[in-house]
mmJSON file of the N, C-alpha and C atoms, coordinates in Angstrom:
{"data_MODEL":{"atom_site":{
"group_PDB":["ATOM","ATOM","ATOM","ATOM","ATOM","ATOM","ATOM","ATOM","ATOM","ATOM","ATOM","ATOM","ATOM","ATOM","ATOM","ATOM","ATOM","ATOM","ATOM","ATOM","ATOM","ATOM","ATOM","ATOM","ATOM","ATOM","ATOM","ATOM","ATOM","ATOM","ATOM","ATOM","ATOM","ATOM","ATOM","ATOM","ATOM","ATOM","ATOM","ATOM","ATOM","ATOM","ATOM","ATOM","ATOM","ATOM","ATOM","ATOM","ATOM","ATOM","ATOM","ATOM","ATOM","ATOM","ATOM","ATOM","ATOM","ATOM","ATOM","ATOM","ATOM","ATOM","ATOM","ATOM","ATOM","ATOM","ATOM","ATOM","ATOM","ATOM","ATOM","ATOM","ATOM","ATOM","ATOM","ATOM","ATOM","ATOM","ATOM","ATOM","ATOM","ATOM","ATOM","ATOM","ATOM","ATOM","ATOM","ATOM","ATOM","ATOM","ATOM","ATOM","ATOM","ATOM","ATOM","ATOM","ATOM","ATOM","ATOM","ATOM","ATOM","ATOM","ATOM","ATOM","ATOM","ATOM","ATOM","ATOM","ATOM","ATOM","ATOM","ATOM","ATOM","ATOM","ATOM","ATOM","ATOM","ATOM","ATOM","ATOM","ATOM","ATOM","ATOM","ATOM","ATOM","ATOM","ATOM","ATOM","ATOM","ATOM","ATOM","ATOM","ATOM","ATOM","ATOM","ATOM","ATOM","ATOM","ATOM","ATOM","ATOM","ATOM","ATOM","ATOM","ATOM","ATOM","ATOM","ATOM","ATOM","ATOM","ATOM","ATOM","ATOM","ATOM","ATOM","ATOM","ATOM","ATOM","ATOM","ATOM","ATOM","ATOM","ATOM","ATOM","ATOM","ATOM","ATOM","ATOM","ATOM","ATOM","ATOM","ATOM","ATOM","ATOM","ATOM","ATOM","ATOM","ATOM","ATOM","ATOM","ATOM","ATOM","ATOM","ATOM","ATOM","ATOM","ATOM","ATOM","ATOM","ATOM","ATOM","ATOM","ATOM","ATOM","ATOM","ATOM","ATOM","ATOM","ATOM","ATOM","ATOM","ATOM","ATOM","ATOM","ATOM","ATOM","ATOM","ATOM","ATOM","ATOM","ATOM","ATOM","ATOM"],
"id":[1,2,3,4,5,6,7,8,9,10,11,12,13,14,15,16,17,18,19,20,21,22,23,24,25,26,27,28,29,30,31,32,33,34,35,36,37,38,39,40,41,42,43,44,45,46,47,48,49,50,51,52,53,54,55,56,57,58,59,60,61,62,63,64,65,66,67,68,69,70,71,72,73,74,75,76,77,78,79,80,81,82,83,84,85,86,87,88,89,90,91,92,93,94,95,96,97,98,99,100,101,102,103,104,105,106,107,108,109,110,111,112,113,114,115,116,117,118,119,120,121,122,123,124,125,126,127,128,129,130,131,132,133,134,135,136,137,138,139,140,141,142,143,144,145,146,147,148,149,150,151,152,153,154,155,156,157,158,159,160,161,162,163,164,165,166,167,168,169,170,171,172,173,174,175,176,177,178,179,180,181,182,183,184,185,186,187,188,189,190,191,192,193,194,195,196,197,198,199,200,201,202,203,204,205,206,207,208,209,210,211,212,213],
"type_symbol":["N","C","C","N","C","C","N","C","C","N","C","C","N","C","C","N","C","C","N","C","C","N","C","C","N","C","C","N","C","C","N","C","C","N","C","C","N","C","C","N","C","C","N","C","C","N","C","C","N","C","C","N","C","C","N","C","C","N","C","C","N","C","C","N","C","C","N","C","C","N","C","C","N","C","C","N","C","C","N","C","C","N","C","C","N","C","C","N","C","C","N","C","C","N","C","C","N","C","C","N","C","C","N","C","C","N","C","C","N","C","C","N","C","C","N","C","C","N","C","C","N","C","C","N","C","C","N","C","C","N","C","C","N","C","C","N","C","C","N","C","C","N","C","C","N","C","C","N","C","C","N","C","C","N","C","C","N","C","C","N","C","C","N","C","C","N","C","C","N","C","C","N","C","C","N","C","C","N","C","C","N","C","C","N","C","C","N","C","C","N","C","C","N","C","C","N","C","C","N","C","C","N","C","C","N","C","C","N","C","C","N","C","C"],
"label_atom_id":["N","CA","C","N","CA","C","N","CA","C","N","CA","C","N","CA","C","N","CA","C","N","CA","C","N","CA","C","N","CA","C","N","CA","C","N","CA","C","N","CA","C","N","CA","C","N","CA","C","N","CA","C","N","CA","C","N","CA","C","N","CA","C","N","CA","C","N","CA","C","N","CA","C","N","CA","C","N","CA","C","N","CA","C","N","CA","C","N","CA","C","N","CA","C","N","CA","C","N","CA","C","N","CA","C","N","CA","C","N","CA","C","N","CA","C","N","CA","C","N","CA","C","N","CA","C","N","CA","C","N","CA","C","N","CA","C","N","CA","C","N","CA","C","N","CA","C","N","CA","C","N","CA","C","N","CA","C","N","CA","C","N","CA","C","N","CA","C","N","CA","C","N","CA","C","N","CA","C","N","CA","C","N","CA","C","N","CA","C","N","CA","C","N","CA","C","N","CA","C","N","CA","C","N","CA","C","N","CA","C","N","CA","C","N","CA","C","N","CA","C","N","CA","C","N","CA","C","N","CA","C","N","CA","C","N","CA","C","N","CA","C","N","CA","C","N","CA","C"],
"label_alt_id":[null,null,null,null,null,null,null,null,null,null,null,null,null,null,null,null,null,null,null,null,null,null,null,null,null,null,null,null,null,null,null,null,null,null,null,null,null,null,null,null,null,null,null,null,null,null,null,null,null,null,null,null,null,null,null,null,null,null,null,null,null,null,null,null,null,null,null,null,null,null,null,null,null,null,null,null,null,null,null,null,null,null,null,null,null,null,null,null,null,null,null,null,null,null,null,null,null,null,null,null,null,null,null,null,null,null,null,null,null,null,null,null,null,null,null,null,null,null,null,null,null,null,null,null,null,null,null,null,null,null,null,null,null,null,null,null,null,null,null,null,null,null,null,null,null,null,null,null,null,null,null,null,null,null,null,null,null,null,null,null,null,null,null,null,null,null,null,null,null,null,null,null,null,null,null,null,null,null,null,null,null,null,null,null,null,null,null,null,null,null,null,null,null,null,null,null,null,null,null,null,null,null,null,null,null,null,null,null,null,null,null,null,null],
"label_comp_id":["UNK","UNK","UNK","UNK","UNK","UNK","UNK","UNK","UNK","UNK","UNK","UNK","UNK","UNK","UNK","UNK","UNK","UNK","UNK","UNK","UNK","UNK","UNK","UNK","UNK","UNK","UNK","UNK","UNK","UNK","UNK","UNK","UNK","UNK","UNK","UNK","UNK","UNK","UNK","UNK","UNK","UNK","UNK","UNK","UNK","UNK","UNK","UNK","UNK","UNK","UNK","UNK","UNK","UNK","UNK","UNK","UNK","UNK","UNK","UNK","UNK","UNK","UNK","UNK","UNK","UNK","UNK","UNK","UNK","UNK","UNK","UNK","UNK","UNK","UNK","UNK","UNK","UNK","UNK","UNK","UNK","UNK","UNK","UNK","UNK","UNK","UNK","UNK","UNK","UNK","UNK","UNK","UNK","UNK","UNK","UNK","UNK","UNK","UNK","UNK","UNK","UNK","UNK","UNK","UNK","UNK","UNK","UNK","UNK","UNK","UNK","UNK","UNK","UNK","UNK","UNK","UNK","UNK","UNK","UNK","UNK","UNK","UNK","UNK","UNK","UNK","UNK","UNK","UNK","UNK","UNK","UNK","UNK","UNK","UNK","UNK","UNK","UNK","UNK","UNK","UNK","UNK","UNK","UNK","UNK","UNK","UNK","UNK","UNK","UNK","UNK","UNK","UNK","UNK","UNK","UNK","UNK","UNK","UNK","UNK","UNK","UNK","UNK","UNK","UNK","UNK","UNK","UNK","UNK","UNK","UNK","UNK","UNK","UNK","UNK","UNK","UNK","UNK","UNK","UNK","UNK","UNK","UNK","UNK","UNK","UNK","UNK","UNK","UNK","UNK","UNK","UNK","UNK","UNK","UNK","UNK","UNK","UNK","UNK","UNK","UNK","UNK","UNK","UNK","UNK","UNK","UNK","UNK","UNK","UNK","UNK","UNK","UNK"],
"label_asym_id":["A","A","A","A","A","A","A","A","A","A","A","A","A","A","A","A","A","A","A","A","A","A","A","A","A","A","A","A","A","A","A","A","A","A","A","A","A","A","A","A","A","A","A","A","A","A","A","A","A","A","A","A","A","A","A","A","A","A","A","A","A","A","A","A","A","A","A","A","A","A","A","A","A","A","A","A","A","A","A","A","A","A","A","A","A","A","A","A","A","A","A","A","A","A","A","A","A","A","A","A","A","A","A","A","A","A","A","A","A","A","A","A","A","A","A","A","A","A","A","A","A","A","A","A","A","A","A","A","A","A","A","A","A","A","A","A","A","A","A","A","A","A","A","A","A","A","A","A","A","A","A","A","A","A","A","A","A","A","A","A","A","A","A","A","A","A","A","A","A","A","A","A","A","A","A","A","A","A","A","A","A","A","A","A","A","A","A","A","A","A","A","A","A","A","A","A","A","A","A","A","A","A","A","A","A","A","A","A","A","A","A","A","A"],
"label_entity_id":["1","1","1","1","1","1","1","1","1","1","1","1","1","1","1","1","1","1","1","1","1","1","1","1","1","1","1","1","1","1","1","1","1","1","1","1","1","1","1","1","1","1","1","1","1","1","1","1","1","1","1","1","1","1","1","1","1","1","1","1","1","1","1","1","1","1","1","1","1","1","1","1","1","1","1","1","1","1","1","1","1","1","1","1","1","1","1","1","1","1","1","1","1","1","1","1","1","1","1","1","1","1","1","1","1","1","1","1","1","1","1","1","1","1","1","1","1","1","1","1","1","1","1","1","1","1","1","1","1","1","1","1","1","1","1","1","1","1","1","1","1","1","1","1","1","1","1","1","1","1","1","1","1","1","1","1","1","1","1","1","1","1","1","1","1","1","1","1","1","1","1","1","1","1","1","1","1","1","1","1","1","1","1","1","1","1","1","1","1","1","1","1","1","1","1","1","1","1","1","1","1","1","1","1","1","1","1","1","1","1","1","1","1"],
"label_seq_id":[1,1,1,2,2,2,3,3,3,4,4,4,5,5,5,6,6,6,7,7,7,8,8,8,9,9,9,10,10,10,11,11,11,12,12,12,13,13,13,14,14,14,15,15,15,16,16,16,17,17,17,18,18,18,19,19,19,20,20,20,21,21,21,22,22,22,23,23,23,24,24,24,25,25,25,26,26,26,27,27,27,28,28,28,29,29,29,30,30,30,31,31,31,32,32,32,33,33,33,34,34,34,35,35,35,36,36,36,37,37,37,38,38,38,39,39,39,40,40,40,41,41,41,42,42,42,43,43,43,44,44,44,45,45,45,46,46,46,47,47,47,48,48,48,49,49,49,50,50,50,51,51,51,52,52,52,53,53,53,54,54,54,55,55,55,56,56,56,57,57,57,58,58,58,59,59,59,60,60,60,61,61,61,62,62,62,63,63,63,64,64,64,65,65,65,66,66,66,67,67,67,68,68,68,69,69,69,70,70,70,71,71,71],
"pdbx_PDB_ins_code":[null,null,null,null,null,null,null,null,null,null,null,null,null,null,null,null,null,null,null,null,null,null,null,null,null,null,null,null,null,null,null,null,null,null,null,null,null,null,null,null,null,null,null,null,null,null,null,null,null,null,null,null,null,null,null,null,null,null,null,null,null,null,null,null,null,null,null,null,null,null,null,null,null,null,null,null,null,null,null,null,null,null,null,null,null,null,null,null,null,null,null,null,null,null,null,null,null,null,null,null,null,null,null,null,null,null,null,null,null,null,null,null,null,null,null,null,null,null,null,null,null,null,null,null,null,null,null,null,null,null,null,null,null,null,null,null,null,null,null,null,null,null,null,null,null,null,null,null,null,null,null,null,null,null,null,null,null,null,null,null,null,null,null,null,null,null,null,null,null,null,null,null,null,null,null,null,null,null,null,null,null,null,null,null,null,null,null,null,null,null,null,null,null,null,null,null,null,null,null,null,null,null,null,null,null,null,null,null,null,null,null,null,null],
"Cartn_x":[0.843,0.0,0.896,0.716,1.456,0.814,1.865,2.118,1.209,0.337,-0.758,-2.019,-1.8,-3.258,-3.08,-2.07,-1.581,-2.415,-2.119,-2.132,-3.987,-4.472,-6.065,-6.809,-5.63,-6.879,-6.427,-5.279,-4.785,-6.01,-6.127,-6.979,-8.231,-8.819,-10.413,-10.652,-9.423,-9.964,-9.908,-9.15,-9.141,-10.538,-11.083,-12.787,-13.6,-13.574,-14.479,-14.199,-13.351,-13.188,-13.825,-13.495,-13.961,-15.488,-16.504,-17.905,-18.388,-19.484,-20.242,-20.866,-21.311,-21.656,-21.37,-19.891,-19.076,-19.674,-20.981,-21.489,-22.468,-22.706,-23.222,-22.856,-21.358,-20.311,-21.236,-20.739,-21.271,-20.849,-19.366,-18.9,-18.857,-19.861,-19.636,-20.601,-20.658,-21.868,-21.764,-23.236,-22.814,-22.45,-21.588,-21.612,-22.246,-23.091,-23.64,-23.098,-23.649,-23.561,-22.494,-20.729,-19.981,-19.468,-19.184,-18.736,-19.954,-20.781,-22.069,-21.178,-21.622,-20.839,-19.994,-19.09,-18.11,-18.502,-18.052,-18.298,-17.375,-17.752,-16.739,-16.444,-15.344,-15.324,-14.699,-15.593,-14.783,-13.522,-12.617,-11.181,-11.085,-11.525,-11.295,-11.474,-10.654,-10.514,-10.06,-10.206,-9.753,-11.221,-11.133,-11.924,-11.202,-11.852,-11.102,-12.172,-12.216,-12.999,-12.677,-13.379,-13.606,-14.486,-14.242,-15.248,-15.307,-16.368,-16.515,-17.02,-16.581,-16.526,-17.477,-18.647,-19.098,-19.341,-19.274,-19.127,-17.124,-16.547,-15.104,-14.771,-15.783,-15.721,-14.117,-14.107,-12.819,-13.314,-12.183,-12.8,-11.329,-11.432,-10.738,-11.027,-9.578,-9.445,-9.041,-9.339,-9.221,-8.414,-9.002,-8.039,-8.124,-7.462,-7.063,-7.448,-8.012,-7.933,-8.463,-7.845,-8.296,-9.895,-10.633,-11.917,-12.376,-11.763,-11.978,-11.752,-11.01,-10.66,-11.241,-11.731,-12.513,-13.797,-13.965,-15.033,-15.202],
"Cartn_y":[-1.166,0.0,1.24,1.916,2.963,4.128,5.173,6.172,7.153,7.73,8.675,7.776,6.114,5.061,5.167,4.553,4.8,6.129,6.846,8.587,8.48,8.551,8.373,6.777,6.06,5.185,5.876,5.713,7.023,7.87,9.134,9.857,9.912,8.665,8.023,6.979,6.671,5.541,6.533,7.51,8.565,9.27,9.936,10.329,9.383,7.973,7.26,7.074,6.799,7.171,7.796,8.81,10.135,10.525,9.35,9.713,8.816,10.008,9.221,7.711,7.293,6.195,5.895,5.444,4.847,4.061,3.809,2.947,4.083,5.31,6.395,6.81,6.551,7.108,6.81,7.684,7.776,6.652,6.237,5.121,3.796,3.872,2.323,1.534,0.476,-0.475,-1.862,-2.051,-3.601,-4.964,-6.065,-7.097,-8.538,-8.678,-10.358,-11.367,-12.377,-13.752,-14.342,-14.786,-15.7,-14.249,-13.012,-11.699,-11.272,-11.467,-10.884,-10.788,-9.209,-8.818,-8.093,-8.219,-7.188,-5.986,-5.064,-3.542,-3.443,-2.525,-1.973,-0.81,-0.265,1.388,1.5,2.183,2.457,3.826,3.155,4.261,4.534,5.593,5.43,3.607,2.891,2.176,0.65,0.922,0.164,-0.21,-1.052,-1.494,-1.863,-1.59,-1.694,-2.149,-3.327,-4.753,-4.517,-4.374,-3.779,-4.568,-4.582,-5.088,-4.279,-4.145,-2.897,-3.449,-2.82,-2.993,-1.71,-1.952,-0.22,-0.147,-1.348,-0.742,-0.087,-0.709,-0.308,0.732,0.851,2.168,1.608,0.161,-0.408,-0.508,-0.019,-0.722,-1.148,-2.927,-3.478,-3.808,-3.354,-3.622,-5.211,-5.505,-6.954,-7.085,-6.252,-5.952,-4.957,-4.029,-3.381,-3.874,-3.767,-4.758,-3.837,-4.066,-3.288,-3.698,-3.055,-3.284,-4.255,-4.96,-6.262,-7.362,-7.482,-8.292,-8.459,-7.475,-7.529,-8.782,-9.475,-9.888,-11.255],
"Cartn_z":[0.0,0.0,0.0,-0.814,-0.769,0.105,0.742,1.787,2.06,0.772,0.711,1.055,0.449,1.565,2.709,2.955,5.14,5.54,4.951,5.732,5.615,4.288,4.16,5.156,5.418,6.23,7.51,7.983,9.682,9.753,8.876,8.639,8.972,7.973,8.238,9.725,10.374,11.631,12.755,12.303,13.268,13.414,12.363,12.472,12.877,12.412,12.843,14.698,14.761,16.33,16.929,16.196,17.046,17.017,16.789,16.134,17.418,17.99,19.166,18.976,17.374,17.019,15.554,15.682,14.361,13.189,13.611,12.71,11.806,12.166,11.211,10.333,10.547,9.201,7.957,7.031,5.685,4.921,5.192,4.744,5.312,6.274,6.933,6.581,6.5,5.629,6.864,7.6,8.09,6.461,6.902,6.442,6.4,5.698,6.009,5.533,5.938,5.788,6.499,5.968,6.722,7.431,7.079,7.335,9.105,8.703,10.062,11.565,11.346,13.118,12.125,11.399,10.708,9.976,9.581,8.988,8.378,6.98,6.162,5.908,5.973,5.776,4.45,3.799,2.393,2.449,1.503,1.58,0.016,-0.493,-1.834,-2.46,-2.806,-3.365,-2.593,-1.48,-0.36,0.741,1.252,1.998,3.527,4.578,5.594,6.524,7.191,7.458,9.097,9.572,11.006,12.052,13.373,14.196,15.176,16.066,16.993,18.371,18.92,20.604,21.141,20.854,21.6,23.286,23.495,25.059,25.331,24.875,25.216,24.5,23.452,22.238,21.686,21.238,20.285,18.83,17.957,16.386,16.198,15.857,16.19,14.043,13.528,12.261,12.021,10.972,10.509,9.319,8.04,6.978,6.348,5.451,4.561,3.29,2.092,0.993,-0.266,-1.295,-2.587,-2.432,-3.393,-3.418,-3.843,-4.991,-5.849,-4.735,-3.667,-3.343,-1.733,-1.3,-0.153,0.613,-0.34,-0.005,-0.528],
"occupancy":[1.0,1.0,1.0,1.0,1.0,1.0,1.0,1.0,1.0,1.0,1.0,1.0,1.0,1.0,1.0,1.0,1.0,1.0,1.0,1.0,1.0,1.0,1.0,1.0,1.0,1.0,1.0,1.0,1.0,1.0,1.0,1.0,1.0,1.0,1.0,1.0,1.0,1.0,1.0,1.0,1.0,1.0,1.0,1.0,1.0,1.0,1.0,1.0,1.0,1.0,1.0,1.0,1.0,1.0,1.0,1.0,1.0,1.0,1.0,1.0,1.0,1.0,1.0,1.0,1.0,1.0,1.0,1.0,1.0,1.0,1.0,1.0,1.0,1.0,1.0,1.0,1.0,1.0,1.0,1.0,1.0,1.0,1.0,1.0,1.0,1.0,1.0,1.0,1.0,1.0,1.0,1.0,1.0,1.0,1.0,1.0,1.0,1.0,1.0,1.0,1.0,1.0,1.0,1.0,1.0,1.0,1.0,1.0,1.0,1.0,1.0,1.0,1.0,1.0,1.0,1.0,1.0,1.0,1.0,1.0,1.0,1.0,1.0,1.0,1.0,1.0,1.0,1.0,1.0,1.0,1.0,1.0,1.0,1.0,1.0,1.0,1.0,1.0,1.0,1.0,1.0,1.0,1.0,1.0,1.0,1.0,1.0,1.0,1.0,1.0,1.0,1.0,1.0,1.0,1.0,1.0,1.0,1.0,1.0,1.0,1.0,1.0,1.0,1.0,1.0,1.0,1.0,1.0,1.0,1.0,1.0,1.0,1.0,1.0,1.0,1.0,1.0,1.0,1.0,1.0,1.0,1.0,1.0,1.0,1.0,1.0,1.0,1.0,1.0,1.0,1.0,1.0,1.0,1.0,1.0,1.0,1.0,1.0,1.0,1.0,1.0,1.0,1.0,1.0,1.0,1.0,1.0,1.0,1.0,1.0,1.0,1.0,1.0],
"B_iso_or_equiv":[0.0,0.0,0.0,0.0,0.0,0.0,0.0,0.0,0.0,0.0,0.0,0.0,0.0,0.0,0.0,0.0,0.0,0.0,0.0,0.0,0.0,0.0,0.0,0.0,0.0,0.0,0.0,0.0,0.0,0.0,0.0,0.0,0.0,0.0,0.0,0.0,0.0,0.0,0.0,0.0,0.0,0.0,0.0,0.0,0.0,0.0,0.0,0.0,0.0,0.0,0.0,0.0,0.0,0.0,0.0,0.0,0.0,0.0,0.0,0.0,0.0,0.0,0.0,0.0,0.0,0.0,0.0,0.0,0.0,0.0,0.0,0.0,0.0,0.0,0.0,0.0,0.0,0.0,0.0,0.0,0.0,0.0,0.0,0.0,0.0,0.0,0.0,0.0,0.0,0.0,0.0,0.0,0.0,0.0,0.0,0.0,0.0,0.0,0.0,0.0,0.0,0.0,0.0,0.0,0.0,0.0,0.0,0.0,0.0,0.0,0.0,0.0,0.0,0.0,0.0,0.0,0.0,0.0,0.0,0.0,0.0,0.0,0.0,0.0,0.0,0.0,0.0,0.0,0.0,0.0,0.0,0.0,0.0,0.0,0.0,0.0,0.0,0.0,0.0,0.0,0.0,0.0,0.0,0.0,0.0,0.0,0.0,0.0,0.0,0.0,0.0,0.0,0.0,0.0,0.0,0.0,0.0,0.0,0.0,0.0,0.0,0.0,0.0,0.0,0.0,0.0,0.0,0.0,0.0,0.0,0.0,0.0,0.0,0.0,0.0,0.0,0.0,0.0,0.0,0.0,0.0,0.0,0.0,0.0,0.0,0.0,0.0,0.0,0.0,0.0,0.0,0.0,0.0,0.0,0.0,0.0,0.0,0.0,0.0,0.0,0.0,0.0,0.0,0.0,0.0,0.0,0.0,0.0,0.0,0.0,0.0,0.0,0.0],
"pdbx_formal_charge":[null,null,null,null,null,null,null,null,null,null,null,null,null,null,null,null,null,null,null,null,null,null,null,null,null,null,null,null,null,null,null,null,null,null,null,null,null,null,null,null,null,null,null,null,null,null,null,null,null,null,null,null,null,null,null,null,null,null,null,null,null,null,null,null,null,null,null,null,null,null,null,null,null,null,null,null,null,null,null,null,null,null,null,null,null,null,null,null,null,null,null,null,null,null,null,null,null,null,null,null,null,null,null,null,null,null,null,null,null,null,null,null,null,null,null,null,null,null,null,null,null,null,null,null,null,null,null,null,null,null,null,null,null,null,null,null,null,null,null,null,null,null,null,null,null,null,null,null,null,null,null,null,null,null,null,null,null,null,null,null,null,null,null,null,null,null,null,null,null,null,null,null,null,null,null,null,null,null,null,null,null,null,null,null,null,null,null,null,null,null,null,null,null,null,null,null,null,null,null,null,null,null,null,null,null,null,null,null,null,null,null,null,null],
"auth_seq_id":[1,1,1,2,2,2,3,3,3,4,4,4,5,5,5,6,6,6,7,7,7,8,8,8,9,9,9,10,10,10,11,11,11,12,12,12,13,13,13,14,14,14,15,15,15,16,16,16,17,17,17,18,18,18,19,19,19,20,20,20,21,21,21,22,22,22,23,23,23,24,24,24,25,25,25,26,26,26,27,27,27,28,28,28,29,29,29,30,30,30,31,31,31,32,32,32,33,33,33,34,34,34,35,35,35,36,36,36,37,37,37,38,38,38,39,39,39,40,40,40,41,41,41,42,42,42,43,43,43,44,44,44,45,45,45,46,46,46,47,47,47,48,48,48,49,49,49,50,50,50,51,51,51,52,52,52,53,53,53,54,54,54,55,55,55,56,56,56,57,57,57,58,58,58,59,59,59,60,60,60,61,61,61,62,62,62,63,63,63,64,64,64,65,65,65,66,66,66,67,67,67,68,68,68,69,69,69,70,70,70,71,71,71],
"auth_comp_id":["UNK","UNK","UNK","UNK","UNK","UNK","UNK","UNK","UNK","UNK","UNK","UNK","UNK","UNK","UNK","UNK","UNK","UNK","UNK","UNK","UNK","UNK","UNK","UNK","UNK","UNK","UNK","UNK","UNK","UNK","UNK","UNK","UNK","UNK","UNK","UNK","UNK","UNK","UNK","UNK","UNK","UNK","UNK","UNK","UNK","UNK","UNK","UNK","UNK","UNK","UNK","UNK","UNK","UNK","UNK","UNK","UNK","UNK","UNK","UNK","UNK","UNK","UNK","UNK","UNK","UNK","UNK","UNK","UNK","UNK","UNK","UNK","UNK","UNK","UNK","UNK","UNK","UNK","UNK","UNK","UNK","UNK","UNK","UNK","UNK","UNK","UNK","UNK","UNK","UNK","UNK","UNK","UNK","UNK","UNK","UNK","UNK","UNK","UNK","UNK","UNK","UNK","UNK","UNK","UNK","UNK","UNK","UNK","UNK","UNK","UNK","UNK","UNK","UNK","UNK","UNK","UNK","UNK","UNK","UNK","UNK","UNK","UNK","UNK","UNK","UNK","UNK","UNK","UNK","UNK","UNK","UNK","UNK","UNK","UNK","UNK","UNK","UNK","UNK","UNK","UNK","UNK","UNK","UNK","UNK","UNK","UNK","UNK","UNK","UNK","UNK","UNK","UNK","UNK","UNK","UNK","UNK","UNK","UNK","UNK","UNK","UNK","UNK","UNK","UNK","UNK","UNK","UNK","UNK","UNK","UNK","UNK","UNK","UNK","UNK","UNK","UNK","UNK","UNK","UNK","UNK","UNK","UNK","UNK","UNK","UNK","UNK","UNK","UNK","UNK","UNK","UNK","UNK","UNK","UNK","UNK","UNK","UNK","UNK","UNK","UNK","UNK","UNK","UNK","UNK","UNK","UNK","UNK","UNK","UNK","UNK","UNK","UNK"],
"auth_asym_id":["A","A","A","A","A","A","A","A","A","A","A","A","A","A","A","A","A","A","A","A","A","A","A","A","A","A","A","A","A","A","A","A","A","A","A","A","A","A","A","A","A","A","A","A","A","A","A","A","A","A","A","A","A","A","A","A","A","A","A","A","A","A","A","A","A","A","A","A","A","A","A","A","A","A","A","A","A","A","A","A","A","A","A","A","A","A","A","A","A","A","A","A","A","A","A","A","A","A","A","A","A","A","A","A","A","A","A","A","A","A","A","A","A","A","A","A","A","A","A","A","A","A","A","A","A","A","A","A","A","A","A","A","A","A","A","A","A","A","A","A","A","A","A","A","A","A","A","A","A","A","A","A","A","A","A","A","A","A","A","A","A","A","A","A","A","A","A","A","A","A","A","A","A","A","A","A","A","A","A","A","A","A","A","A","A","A","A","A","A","A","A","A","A","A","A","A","A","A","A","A","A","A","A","A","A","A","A","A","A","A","A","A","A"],
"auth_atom_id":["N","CA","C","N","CA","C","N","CA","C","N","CA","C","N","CA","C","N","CA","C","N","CA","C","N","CA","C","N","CA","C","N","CA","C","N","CA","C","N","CA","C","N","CA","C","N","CA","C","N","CA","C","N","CA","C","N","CA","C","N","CA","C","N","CA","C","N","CA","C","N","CA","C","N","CA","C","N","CA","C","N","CA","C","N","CA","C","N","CA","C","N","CA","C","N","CA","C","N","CA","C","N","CA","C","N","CA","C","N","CA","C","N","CA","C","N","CA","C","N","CA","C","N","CA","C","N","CA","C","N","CA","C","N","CA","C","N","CA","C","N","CA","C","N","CA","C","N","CA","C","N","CA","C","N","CA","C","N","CA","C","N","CA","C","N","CA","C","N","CA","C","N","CA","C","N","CA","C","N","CA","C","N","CA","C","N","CA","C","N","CA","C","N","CA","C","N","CA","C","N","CA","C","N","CA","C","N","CA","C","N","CA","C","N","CA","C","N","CA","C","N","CA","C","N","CA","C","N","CA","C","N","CA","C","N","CA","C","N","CA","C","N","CA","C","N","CA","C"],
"pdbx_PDB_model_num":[1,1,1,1,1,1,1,1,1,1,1,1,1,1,1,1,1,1,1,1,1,1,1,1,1,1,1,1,1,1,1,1,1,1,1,1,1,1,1,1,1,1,1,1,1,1,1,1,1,1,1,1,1,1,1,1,1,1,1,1,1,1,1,1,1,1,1,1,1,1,1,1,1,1,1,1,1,1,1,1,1,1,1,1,1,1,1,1,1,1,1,1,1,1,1,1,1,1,1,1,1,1,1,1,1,1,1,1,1,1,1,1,1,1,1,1,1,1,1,1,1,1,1,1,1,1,1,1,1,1,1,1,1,1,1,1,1,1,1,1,1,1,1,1,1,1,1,1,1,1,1,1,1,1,1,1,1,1,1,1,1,1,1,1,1,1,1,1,1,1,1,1,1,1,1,1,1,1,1,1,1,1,1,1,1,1,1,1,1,1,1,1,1,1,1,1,1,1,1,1,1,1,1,1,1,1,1,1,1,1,1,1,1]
}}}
């Protein structure tokens, strides 16, 4: 992944953090089927595969992944 992705996902886990309820984001989508319980945050062109802790207020990342290959 190149250096300007790092900085845009840093960027984006940082806002979602910072959101009283992370799952409002504009870019977050729940996941079904073998995925259920997981969330995706879209990054430009990247997908970033998430699970969330809202009592500990954790979002505990899983993967990074081009878009084609996410799923």
């Amino acid at each position: 992944m190149e250096t300007s992705v790092h900085i845009r996902v840093l960027d984006q886990l940082d806002q979602l953090s910072a959101l009283e309820n992370p799952l409002r984001h504009k870019d977050v989508r729940s996941l079904e089927g073998k995925l259920r319980g997981y969330y995706r945050l879209r990054i430009g062109e990247y997908r970033l595969i998430f699970e969330l802790d809202p009592m500990n207020r954790n979002i505990s990342v899983n993967s990074i992944v081009p878009r084609g290959n996410a799923y």
